[in-house]
Backbone as a ProteinNet text record, in pm:
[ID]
protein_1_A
[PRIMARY]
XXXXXXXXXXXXXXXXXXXXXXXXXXXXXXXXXXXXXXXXXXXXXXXXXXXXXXXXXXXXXXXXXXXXXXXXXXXXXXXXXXXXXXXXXXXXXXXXXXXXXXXXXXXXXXXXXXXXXXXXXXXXXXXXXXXXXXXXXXXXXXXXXXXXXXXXXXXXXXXXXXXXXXXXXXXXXXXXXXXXXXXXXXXXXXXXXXXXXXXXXXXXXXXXXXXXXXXXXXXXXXXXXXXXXXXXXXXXXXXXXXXXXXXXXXXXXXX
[TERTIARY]
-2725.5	-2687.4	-2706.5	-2771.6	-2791.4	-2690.4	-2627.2	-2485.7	-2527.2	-2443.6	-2454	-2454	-2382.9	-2384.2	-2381.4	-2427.8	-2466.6	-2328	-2285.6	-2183.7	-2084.2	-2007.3	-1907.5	-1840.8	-1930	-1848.9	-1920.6	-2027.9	-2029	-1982.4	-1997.4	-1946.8	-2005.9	-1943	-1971.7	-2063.7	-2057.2	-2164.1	-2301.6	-2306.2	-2373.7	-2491.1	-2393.3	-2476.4	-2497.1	-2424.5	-2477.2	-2580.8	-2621.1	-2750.6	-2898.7	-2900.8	-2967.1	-2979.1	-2911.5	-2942.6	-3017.5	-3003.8	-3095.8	-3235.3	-3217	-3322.9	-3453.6	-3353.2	-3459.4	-3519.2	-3437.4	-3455.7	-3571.8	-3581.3	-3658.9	-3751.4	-3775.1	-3932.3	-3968.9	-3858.6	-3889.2	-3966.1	-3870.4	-3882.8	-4025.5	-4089.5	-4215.3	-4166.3	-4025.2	-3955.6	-3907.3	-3800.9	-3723.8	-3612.4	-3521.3	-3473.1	-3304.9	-3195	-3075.9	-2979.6	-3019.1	-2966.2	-3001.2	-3150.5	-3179.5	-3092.2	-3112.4	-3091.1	-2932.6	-2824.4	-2676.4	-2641.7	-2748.1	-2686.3	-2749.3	-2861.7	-2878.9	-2826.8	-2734.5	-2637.7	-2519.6	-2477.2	-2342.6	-2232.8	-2301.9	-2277.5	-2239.2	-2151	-2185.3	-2335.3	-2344	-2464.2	-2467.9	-2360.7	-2329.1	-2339.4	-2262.5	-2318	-2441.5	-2530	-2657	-2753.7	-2689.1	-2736.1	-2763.2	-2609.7	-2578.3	-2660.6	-2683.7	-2768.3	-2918.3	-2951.6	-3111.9	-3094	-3025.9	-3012.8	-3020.5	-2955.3	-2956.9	-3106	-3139.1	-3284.4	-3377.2	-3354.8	-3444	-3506.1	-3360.7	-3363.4	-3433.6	-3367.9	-3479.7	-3582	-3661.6	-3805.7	-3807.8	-3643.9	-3722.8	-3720.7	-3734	-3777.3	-3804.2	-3894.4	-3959.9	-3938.6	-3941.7	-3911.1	-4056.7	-4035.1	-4162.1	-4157.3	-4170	-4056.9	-3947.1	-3874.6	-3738.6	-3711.2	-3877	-3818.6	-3853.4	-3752.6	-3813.4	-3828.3	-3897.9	-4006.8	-3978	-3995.5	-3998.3	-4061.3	-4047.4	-4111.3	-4155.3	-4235	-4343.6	-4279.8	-4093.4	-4037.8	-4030.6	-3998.5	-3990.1	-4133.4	-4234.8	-4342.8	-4373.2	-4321.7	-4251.5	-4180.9	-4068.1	-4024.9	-4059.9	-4159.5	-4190.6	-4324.9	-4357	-4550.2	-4430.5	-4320.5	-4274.4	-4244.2	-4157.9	-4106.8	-4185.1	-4297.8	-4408.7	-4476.4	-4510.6	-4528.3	-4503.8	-4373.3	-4240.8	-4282.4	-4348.5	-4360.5	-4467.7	-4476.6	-4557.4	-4646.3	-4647.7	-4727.8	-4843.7	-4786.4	-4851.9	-4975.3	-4906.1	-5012	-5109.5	-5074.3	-5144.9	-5231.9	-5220.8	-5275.6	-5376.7	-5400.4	-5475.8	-5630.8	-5658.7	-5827	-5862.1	-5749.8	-5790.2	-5820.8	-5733.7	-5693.3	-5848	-5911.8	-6035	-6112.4	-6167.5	-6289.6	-6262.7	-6140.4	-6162.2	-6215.7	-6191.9	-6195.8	-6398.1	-6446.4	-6603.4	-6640	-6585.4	-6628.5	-6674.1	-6509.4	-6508.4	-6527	-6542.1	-6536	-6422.7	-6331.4	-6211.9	-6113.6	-5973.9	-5889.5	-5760.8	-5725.8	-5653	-5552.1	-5427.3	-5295	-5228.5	-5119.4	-5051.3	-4936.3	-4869.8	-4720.6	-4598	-4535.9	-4362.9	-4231	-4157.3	-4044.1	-3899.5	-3804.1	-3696	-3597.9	-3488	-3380.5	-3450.4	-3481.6	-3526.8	-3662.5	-3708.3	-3814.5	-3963.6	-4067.9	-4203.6	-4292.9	-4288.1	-4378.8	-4487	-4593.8	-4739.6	-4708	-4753.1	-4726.2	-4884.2	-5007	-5142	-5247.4	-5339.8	-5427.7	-5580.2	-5660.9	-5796.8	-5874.7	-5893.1	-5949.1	-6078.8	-6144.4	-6278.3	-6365.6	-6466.9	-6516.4	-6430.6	-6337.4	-6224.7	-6224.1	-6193.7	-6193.9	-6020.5	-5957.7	-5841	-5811.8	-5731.8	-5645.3	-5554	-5540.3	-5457.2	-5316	-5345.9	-5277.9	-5122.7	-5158.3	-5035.7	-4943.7	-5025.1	-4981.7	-4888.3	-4958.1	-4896	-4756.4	-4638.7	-4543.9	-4425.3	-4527.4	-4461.1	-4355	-4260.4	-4191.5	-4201.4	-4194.7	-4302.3	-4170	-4132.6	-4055.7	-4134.6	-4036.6	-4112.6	-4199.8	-4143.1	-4128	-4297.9	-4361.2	-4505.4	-4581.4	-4563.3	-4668.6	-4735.4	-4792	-4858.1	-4840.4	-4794.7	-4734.2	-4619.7	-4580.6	-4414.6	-4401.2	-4430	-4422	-4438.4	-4531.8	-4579.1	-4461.5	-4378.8	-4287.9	-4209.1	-4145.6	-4030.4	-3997.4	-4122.7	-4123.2	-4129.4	-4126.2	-4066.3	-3907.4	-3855.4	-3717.7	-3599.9	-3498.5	-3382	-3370.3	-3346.9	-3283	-3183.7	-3062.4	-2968.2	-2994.1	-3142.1	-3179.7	-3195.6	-3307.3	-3369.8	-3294.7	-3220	-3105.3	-3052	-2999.7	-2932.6	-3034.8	-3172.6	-3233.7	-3272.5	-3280.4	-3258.4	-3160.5	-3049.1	-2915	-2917.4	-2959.8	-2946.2	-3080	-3169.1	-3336	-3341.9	-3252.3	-3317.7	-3458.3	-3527.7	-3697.1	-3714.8	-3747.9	-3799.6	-3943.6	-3970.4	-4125.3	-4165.6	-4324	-4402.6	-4503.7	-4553.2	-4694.7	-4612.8	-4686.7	-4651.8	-4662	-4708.9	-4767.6	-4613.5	-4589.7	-4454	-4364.8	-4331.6	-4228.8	-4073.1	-4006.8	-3857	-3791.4	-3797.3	-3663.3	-3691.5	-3526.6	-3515.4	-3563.9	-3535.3	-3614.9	-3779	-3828.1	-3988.6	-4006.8	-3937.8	-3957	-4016.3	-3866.6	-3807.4	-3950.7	-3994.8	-4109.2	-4237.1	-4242.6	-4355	-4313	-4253.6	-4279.5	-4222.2	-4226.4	-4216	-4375.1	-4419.6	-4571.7	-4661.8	-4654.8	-4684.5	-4693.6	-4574.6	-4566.9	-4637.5	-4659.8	-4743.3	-4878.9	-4940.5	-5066.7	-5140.9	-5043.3	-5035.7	-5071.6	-5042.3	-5124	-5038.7	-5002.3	-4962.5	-5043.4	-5056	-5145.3	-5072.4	-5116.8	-5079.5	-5190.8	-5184.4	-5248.6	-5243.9	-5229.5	-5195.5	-5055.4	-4990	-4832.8	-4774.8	-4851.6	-4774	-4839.7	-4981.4	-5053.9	-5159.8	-5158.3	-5270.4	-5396.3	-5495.7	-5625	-5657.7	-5555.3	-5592.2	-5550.2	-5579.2	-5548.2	-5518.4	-5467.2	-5428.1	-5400.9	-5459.3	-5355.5	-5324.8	-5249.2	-5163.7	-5117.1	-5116.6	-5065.9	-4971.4	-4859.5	-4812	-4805.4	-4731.2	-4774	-4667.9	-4642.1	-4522.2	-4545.4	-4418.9	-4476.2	-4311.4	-4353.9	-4240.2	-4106.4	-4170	-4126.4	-4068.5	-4065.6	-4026.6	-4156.3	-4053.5	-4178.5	-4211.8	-4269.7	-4301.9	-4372.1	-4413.5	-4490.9	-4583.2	-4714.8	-4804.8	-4923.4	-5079.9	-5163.7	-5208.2	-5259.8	-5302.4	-5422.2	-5503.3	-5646.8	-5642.3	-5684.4	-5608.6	-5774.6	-5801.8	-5915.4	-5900	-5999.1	-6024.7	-6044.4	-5965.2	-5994.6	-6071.8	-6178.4	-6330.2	-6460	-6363.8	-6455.3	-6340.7	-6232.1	-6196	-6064.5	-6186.7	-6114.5	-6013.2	-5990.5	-5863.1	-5955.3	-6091.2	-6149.8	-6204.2	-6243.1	-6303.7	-6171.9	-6022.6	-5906.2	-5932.5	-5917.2	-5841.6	-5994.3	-6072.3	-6219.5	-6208.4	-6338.2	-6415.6	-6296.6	-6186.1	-6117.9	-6005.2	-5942	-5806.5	-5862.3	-6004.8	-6084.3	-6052.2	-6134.4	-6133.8	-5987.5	-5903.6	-5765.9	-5662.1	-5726.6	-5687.3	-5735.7	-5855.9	-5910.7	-5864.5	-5832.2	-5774.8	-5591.1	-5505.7	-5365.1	-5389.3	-5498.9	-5464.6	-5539.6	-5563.3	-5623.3	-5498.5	-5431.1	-5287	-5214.9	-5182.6	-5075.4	-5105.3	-5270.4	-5245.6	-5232.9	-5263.4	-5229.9	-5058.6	-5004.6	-4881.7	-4816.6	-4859.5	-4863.9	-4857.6	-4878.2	-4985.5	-4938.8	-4797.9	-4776.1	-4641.6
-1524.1	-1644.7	-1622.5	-1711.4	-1735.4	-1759.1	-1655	-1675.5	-1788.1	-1874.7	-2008.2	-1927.8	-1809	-1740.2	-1631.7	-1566.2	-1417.1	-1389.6	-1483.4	-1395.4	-1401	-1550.6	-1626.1	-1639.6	-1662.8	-1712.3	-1866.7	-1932.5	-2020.5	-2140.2	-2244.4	-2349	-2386.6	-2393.1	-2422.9	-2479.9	-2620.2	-2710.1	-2698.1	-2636.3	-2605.3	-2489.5	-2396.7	-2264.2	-2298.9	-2402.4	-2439.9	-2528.5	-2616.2	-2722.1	-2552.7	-2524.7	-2393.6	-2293.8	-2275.9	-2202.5	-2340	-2404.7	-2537.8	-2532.6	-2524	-2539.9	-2419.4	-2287.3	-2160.1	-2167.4	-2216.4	-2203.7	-2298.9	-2394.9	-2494.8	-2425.5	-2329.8	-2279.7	-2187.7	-2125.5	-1985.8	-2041.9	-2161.3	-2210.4	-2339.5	-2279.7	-2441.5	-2574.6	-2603.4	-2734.7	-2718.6	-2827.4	-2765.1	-2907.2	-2914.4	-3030.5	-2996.7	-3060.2	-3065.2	-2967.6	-2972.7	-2865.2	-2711.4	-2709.7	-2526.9	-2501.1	-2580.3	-2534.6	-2575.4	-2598	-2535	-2448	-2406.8	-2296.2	-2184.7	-2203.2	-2043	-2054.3	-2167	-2146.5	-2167.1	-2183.2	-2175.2	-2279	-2387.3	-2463.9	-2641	-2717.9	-2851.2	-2912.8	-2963.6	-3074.6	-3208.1	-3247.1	-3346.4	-3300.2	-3212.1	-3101.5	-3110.6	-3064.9	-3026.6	-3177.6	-3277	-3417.2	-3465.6	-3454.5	-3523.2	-3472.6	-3357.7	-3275.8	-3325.7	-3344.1	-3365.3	-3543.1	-3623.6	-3747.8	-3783.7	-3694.4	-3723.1	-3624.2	-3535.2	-3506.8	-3588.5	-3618.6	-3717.6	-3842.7	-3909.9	-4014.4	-4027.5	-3876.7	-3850.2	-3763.7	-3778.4	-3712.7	-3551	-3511.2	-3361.6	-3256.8	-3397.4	-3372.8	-3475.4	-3420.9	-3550.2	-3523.7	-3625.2	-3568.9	-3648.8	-3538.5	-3590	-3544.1	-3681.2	-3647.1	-3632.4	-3562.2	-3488.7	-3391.7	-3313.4	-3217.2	-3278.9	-3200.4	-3204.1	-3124.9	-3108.5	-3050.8	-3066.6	-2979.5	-2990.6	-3058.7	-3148	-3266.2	-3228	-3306.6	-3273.5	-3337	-3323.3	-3370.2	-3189.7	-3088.1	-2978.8	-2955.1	-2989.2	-2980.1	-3039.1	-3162.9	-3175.9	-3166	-3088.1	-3008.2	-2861	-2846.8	-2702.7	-2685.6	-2808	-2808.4	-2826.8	-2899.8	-2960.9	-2821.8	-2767.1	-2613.9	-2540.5	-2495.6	-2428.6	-2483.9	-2639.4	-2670.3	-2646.6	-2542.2	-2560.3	-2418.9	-2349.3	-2235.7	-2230.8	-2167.2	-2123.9	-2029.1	-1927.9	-1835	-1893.6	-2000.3	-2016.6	-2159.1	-2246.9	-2313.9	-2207.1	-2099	-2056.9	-1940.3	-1900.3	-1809.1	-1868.1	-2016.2	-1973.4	-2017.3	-2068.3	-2027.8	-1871.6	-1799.5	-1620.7	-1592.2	-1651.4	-1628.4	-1656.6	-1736.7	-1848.2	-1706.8	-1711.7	-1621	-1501.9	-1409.5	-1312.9	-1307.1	-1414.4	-1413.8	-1423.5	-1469.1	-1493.1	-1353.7	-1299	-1155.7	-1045.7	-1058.6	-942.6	-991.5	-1091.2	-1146	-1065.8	-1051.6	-1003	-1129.3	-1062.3	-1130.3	-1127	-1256.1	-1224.7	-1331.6	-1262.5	-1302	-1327.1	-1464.6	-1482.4	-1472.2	-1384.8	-1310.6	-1288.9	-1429.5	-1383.2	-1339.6	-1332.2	-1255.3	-1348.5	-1341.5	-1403.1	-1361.9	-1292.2	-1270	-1160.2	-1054.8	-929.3	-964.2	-1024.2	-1001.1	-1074	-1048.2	-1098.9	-1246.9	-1332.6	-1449.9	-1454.4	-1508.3	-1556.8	-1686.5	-1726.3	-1872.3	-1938.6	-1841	-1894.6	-1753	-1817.6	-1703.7	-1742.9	-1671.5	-1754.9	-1615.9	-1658.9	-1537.3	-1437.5	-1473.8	-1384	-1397.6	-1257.3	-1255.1	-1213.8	-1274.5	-1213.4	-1352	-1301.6	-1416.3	-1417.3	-1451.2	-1454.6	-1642.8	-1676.8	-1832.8	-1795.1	-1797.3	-1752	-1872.9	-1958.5	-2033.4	-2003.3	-1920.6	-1835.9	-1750.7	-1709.2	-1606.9	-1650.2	-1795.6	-1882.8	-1944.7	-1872.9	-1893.5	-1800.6	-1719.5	-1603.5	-1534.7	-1488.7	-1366.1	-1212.1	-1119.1	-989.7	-862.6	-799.4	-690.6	-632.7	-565.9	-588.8	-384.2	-313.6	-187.9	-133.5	-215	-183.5	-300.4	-371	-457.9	-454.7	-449.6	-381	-507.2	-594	-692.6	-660.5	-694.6	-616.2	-479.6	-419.5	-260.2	-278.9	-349.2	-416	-421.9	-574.6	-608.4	-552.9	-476.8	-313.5	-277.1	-227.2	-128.6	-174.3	-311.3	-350.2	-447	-421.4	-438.4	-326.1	-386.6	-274.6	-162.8	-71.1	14.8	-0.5	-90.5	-126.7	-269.6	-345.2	-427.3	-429.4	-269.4	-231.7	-193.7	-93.5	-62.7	-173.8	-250.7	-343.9	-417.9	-429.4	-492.1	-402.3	-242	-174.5	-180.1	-193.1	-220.3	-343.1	-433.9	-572.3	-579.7	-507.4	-562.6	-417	-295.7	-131.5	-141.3	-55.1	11.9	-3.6	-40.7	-90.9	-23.7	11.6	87.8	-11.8	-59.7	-127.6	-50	63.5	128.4	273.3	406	544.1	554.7	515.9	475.6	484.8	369.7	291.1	405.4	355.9	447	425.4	492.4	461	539.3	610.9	705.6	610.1	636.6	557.2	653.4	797.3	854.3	891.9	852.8	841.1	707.6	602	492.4	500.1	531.9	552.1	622.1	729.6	853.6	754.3	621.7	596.8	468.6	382.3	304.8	368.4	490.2	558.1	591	607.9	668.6	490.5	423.6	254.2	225.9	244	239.3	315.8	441.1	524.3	436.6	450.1	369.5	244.1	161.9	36.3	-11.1	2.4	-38.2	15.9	-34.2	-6.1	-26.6	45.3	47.7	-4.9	-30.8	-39.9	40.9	124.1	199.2	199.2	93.4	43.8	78.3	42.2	76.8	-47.7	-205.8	-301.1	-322.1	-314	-365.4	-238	-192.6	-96.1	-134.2	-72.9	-99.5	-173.3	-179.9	-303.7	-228.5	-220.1	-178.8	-259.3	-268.9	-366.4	-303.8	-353.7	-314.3	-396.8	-393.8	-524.3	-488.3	-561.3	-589.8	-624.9	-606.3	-695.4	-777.3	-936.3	-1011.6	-1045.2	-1009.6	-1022.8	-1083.6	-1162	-1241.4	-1264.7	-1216.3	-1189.2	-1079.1	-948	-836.4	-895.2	-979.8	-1009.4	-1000.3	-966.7	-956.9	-1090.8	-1166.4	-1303.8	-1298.1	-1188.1	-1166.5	-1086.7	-1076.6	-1006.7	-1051.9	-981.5	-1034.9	-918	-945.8	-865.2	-886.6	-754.7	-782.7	-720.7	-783.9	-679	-709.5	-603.8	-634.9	-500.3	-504.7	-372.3	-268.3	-154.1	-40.8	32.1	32.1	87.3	3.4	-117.6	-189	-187.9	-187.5	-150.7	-8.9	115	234.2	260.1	364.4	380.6	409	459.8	472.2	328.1	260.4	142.7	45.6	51	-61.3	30.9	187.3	232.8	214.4	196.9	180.9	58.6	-36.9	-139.3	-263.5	-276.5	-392.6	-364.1	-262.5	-236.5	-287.6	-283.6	-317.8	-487.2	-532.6	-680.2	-745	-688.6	-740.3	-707.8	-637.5	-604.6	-735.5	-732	-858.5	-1022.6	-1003.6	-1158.5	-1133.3	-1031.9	-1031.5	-1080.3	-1038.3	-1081.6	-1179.4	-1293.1	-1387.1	-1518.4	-1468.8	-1537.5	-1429.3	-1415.2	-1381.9	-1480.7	-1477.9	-1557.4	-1722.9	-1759.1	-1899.9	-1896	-1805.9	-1810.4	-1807.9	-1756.8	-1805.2	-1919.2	-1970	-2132.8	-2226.5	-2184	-2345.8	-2369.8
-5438.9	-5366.7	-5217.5	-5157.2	-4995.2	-4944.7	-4852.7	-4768.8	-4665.5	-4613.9	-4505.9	-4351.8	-4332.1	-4235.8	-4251.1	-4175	-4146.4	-4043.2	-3955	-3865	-3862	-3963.7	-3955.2	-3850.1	-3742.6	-3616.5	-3551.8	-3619.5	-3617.5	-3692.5	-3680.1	-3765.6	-3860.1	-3914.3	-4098.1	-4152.9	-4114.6	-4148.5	-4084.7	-3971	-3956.3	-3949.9	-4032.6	-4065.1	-4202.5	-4249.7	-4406.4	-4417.2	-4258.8	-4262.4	-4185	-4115.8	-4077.2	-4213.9	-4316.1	-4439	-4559.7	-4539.3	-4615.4	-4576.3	-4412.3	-4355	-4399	-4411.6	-4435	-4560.1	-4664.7	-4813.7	-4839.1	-4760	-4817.1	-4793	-4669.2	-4620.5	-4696.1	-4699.5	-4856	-4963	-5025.4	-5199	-5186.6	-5063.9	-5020.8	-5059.7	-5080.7	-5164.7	-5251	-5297.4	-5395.7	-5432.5	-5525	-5542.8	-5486.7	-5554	-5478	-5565.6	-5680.5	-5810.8	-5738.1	-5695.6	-5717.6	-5578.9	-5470.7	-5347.7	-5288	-5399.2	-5417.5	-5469.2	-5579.1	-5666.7	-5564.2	-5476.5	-5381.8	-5280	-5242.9	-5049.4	-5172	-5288.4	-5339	-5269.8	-5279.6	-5193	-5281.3	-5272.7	-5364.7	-5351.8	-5446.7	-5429.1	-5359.4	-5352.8	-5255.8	-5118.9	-5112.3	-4900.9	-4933.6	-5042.3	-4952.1	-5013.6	-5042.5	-5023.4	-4910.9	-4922.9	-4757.5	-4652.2	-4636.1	-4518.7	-4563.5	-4638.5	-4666.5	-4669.6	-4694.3	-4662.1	-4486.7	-4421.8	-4263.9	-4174.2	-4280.4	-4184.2	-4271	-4421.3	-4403.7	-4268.3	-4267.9	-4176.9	-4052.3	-4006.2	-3895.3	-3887.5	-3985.1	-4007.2	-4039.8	-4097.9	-4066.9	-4224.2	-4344.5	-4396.5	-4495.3	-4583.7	-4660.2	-4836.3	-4902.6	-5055.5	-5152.1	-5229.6	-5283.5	-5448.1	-5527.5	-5677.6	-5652.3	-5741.5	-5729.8	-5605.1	-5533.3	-5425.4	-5288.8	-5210.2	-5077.6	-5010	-4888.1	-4798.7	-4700.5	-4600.3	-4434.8	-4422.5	-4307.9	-4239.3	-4125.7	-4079.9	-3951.1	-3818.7	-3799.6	-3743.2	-3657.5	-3702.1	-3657.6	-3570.5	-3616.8	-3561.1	-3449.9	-3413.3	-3288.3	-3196.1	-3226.1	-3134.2	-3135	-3230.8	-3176.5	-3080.3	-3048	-3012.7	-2848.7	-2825.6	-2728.4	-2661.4	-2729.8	-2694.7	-2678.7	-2676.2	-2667.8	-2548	-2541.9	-2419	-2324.5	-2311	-2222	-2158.7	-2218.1	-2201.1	-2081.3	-1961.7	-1891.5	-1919.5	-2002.7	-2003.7	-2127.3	-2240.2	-2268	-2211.1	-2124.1	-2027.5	-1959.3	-1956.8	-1809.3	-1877	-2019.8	-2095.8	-2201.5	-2216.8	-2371.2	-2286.1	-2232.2	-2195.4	-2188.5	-2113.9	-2140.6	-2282.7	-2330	-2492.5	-2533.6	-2533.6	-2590.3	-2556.2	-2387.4	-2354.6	-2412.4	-2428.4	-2481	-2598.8	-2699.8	-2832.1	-2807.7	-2717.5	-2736.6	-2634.5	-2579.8	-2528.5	-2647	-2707	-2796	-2947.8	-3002.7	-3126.1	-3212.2	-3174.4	-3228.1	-3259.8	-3277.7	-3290.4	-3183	-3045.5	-2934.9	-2985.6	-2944.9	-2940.3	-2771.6	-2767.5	-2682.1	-2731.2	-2663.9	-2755	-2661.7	-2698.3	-2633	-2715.3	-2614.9	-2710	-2721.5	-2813.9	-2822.8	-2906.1	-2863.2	-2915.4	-3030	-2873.8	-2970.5	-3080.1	-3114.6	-3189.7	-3076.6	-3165.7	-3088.5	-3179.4	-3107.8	-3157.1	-3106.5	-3197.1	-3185.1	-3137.4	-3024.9	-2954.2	-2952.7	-2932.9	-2943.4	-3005.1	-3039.2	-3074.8	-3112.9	-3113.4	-3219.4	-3260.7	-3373	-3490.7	-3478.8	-3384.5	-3386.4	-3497.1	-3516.6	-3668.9	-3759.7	-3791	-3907.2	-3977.5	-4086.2	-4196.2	-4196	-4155.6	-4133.7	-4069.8	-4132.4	-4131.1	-4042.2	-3909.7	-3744.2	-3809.9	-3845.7	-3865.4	-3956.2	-3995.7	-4128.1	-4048.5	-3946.4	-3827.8	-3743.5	-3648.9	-3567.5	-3553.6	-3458	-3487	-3544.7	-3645.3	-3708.4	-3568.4	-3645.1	-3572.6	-3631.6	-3496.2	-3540.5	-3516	-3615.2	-3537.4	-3441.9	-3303.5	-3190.9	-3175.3	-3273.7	-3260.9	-3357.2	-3379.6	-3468.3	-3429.4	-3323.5	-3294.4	-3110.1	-3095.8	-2987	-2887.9	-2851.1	-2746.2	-2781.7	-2883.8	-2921.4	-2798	-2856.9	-2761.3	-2630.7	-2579.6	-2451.4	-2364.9	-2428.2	-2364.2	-2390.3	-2461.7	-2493.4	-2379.8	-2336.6	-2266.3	-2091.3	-2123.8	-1936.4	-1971.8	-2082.9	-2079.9	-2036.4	-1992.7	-1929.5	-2071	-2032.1	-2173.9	-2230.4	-2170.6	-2279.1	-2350	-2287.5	-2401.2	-2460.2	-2478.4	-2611.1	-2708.1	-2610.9	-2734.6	-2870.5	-2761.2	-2807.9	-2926.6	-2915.4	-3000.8	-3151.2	-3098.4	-3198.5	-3301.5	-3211.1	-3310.8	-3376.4	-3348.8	-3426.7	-3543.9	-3479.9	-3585	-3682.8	-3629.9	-3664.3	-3668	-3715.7	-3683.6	-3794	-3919.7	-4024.5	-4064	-4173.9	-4185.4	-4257.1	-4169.8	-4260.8	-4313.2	-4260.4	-4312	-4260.9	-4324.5	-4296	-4164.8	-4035.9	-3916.3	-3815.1	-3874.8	-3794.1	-3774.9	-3638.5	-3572.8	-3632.2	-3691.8	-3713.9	-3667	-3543.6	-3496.4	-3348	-3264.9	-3220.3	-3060.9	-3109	-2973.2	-2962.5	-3104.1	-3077	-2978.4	-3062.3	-2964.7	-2837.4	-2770.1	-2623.4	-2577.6	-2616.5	-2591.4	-2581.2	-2696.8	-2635.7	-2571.5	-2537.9	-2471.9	-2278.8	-2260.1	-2133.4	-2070.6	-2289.8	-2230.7	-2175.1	-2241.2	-2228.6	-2096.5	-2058.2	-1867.6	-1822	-1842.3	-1776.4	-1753.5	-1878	-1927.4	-1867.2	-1914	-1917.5	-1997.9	-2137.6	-2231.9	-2371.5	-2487.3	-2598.7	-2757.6	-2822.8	-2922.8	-3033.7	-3131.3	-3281.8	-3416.5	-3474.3	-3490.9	-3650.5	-3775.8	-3841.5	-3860.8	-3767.5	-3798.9	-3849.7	-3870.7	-3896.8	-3994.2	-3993.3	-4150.5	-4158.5	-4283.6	-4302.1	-4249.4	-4203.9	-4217	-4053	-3994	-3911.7	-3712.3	-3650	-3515.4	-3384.1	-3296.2	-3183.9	-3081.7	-2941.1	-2824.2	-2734.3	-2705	-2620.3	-2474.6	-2380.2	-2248.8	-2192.8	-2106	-2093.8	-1948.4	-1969.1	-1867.2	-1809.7	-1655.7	-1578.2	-1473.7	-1450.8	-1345.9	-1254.3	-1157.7	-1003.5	-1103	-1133.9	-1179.5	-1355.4	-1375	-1482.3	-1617.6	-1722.4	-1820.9	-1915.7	-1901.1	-1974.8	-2126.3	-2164.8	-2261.4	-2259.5	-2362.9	-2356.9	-2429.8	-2398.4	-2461.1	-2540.7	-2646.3	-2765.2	-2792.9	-2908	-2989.8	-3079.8	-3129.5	-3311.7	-3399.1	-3464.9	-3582.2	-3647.6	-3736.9	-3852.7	-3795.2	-3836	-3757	-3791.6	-3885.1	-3844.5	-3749.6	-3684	-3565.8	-3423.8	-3460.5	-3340.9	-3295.8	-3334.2	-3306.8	-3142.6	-3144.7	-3079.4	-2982.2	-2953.6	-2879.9	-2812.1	-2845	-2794	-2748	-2788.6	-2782.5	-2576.8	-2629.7	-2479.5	-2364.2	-2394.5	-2323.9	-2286.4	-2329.9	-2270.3	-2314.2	-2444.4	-2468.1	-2372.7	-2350	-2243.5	-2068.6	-2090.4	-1943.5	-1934.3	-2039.5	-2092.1	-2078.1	-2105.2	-2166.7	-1990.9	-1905.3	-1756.1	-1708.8	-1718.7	-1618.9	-1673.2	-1803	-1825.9	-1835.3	-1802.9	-1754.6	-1622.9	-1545.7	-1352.4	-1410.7	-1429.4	-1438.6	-1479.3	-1605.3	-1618.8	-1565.1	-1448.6	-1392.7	-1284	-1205.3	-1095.4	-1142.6	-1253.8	-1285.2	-1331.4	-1356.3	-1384.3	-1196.3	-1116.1	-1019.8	-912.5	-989.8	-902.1	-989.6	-1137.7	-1168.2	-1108.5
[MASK]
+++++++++++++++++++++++++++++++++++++++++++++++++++++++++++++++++++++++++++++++++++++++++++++++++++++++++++++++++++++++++++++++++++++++++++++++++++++++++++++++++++++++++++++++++++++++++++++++++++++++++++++++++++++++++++++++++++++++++++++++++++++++++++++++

């Protein structure tokens, strides 16, 4: 059964409309029977809650189930709008992607983890679109690490303690003083790798993008790592990926 809250320090109804909200995205839809018996919840509560986002678009039923509505999709294109780094980043985003025919990411952070806010695919047969939006633990993804490593140290901490270091591939870092070791080396650098530590087979290195000492995010390139070895990310793409950070930094500048 799907607990309504994780902290029980919010309010009720509303950690029980926010746990409706997740399930539906999990179960791709679902009717009013399955999705009480997994928040343990009446069927009438989780009526009522899908009767009032019906109303206002934010979700739709179709047969017996219903579905997220393309009401969220409006405030998330709005919220994203909102964002400066991503106004002032996705033409970098574009040319890199026709420099290097790879795959470039625009990557901010929130409440400890890392989001894909823009991106475009290169020669990869890859749907960016599945990606878009996603949230990334921040400790195996190479903008993740990026921006780590220009946060205070009791941020990080603090994000350690809430997300821990999680292993996705043999790669991934899970001690919390390897971490620390490399995102000291990152600063040195300027530059953070991913070395299939989040998905087998696959490599990235990322930047990050600050603007009046603050860290706003980072830009990334990720493809197959028998086309983009550790040799070529720290060479000619870490060159590439320099000249389009001062490029959105000075338009992050100027809005």
């Amino acid at each position: 059964m799907k607990q309504p809250s994780k902290t029980g320090k919010g309010i009720k109804s509303d950690e029980t409309l926010f746990a409706l909200i997740e399930t539906l995205r999990e179960l791709d839809g679902a009717g009013v029977t399955e999705l009480a018996d997994r928040l343990g919840v009446a069927k009438s509560t989780v009526h009522g809650h899908l009767t009032s986002m019906r109303e206002h678009g934010f979700v739709v039923k179709r047969g017996a189930e219903y579905h997220l509505g393309l009401g969220f999709f409006d405030y998330g294109q709005y919220v994203r709008g909102e964002l400066n780094i991503f106004r002032s980043g996705m033409e970098a985003v574009d040319e890199l992607e026709r420099a290097t025919g790879e795959m470039v990411w625009l990557i901010t952070h929130e409440n400890g983890r890392a989001m894909y806010i823009y991106g475009r695919g290169g020669q990869n047969d890859i749907d960016i679109n599945t990606i878009l939006g996603k949230r990334s633990y921040m400790h195996c993804n190479s903008g993740g690490k990026a921006i780590l490593a220009h946060l205070p140290e009791r941020r990080i901490n603090k994000i350690v303690d809430e997300h821990g270091l999680p292993s996705q591939t043999e790669n991934t870092i899970t001690s919390r003083d390897a971490l620390f070791d490399e995102l000291e080396q990152i600063r040195e650098q300027g530059y953070a790798l991913n070395l299939s530590e989040d998905l087998r087979g696959i490599h990235a290195i990322g930047v990050p993008l600050t603007f009046e000492g603050e860290i706003q995010g980072a830009l990334s390139i990720a493809g197959p790592a028998h086309r983009l070895s550790q040799e070529r990310c720290e060479g000619e793409v870490f060159d590439q990926l320099q000249a389009a950070t001062d490029e959105i930094e000075l338009n992050l500048a100027y809005r």
